[in-house]
Every structure is written in C-alpha cells, then in structure tokens.
C-alpha positions in Angstrom: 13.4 -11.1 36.4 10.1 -10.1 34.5 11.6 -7.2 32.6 14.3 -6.7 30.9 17.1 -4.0 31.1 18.5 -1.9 28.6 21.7 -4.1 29.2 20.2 -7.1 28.2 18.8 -5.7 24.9 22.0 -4.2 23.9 23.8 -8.1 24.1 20.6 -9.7 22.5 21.3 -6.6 19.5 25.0 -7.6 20.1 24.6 -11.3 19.1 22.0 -10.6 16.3 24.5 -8.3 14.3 27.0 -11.0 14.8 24.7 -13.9 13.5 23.3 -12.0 10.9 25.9 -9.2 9.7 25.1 -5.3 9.7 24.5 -5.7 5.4 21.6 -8.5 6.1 20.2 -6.6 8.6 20.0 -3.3 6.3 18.6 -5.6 3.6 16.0 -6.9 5.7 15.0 -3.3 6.9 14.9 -2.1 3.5 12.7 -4.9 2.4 10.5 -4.5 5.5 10.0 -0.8 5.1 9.6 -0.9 1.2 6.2 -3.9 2.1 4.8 -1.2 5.0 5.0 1.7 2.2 3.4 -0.4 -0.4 0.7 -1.3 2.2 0.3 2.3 3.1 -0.1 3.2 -0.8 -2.6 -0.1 -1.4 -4.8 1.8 1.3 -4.7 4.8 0.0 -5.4 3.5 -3.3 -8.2 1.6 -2.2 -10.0 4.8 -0.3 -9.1 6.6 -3.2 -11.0 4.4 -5.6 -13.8 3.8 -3.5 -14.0 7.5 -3.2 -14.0 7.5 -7.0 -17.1 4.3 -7.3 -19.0 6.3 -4.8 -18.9 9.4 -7.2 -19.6 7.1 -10.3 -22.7 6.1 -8.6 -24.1 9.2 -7.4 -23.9 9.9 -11.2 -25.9 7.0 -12.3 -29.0 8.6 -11.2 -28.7 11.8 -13.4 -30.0 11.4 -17.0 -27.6 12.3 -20.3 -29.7 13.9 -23.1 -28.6 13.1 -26.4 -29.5 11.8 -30.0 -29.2 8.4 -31.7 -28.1 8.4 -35.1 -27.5 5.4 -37.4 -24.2 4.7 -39.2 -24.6 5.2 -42.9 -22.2 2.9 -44.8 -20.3 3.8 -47.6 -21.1 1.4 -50.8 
C-alpha cells in the first residue's frame, strides 16, 4: 500500500490525458519548459553581469591620464 506500481501510474496518466486532452497537455509542457529555459538564461545573465560589475570595479582603482580642454564657442 505505501508505494505505488507502475500500473497505477499508467491509469492515473490514463485519466489525466482524458480530463485534459493530449493538445493541453503539450501546451502546458511547452509553456513549462519555455519558464525553466528562461530561468536558466536569467542565471546566466545574472553571473554573467556580475562577472562583468566585478571587472568594472577592479578597474575603478586604475587612474586614466588625460587633458581637460574647454569648449570654444563659435560667435
């Protein structure tokens, strides 16, 4: 009684494609896997551009030599 056998999950799948229909199933798995690959891309986004900060800030430090010139206007 505690677990189940593959005979019982094949009449529980049974009875969901009959409630829902094989097309609403498909859509749902579609939809599902399209939020897990945008998850996986947010993340890889995210280390990407902390990756990216982390760079940004190790360039703070350095110092930029250059000259200041004033804009002449034309009269």
């Amino acid at each position: 009684m505690g677990s189940w056998s593959i005979w019982h999950w094949l009449i529980v799948l049974v009875i969901v494609m009959l409630v829902f229909g094989t097309k609403k199933l498909r859509n749902i798995g579609q939809d599902l896997g399209g939020a897990v690959k945008g998850f996986k891309d947010g993340v890889k986004e995210g280390t990407q551009s902390d990756a990216s900060a982390k760079q940004v800030e190790d360039q703070a430090g350095t110092t930029i030599e250059g000259e200041a010139r004033k804009e002449q206007t034309k009269s």
